[in-house]
C-alpha positions as CSV (number, residue, x, y, z in Angstrom):
1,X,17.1,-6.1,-6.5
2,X,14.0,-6.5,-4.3
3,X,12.1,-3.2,-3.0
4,X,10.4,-5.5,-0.3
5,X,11.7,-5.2,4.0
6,X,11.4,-6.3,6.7
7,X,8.6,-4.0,7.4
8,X,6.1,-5.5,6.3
9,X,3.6,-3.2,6.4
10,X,5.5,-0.9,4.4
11,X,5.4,-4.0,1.9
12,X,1.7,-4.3,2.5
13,X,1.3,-0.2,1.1
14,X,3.8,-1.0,-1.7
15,X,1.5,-4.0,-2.8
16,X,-1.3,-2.0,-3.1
17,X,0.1,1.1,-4.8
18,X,1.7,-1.2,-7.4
19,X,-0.7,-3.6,-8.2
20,X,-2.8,-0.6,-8.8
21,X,-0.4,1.5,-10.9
22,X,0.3,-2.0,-13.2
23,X,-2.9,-3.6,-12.9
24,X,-1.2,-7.0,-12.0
25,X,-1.0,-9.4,-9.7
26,X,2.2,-11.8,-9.9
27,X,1.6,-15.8,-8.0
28,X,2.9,-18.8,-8.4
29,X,1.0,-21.5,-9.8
30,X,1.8,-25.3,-10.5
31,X,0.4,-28.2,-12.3
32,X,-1.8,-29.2,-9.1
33,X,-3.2,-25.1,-8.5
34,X,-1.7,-22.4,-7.2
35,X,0.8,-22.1,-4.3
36,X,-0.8,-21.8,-0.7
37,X,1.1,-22.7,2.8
38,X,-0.5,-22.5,5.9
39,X,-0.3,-19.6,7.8
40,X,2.5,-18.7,9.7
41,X,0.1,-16.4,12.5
42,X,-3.2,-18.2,12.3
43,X,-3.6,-21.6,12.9
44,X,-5.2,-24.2,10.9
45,X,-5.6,-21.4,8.2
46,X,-3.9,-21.4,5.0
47,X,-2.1,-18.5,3.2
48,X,-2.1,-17.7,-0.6
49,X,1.1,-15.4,-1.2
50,X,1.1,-12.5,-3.8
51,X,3.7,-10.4,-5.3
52,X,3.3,-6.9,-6.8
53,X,6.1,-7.4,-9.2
54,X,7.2,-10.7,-11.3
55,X,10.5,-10.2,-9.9
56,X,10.1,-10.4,-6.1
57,X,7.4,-13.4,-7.5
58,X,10.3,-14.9,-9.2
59,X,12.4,-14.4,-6.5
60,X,10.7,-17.3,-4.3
61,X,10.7,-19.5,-7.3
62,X,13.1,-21.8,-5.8
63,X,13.9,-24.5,-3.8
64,X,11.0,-26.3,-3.2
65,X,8.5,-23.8,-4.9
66,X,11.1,-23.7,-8.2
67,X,8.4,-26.1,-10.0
68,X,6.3,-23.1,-9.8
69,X,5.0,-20.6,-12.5
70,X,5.2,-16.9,-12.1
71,X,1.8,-15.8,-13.4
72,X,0.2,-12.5,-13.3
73,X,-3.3,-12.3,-12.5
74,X,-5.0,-9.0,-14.1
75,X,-6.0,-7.0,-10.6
76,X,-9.4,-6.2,-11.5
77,X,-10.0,-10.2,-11.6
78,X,-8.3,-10.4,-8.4
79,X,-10.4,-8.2,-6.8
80,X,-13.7,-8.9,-8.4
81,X,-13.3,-12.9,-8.0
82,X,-10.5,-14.3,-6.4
83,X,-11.0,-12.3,-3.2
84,X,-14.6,-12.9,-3.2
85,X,-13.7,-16.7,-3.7
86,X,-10.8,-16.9,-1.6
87,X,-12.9,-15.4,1.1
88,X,-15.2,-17.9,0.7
89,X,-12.8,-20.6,1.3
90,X,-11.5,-19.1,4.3
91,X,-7.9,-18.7,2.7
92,X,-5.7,-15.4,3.7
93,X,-3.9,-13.2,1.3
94,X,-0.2,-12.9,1.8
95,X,0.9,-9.6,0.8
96,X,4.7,-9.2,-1.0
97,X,6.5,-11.9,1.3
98,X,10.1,-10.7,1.5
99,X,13.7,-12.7,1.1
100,X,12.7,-14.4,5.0
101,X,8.8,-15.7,3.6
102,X,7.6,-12.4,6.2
103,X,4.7,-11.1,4.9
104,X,1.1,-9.5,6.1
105,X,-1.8,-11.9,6.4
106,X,-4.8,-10.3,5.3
107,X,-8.2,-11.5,5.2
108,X,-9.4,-10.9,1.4
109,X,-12.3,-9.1,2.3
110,X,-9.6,-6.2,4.6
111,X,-7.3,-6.0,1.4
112,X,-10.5,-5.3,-0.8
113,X,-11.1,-2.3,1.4
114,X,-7.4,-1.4,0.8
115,X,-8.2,-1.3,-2.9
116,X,-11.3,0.7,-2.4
117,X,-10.0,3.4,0.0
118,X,-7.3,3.6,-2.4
119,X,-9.4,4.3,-5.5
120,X,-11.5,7.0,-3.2
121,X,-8.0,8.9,-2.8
């Protein structure tokens, strides 16, 4: 049963308090990378969805994504070089995408200050 709504910025809190109480972060990955779509509020950016549990990950690994891995990424990797990279790249973080693909869009360098006010508290 998935703890995600369809509030997604209650979804957004609950991705940061558990990825930092497990230290993961769950994705999907393929042969050919890992999974990104384009953006569903910015145009001609692209999204990279993120879980904070394998089982809301594993929950989207279906349908056209069931070719898909559900991989954990350790978070202080995450943090230290894929948002740094994805950044970079211009790519957005989607945050816990419930059961309708609803999710926040986050610029990586706004979810790193997530991490960091959290670690001040």
């Amino acid at each position: 049963m998935t703890k995600l709504t369809a509030d997604i910025e209650a979804n957004l809190e609950l991705f940061i308090a558990e990825t930092c109480q497990n230290k993961l972060v769950w994705g999907l990955r393929n042969e050919e990378g890992w999974l990104a779509c384009d953006s569903s509020e910015f145009e001609q950016s692209e999204v990279m969805p993120f879980w904070s549990s394998k089982e809301d990950a594993k929950h989207h690994n279906v349908e056209e994504w069931a070719d898909f891995e559900v991989l954990e990424i350790p978070l202080d990797i995450f943090v230290e070089d894929w948002l740094l990279t994805l950044a970079e790249d211009g790519v957005l973080i989607g945050t816990n995408w419930n059961e309708s693909l609803e999710g926040k869009e986050i610029e990586p360098s706004d979810l790193a200050k997530l991490y960091l006010a959290k670690v001040a508290n």
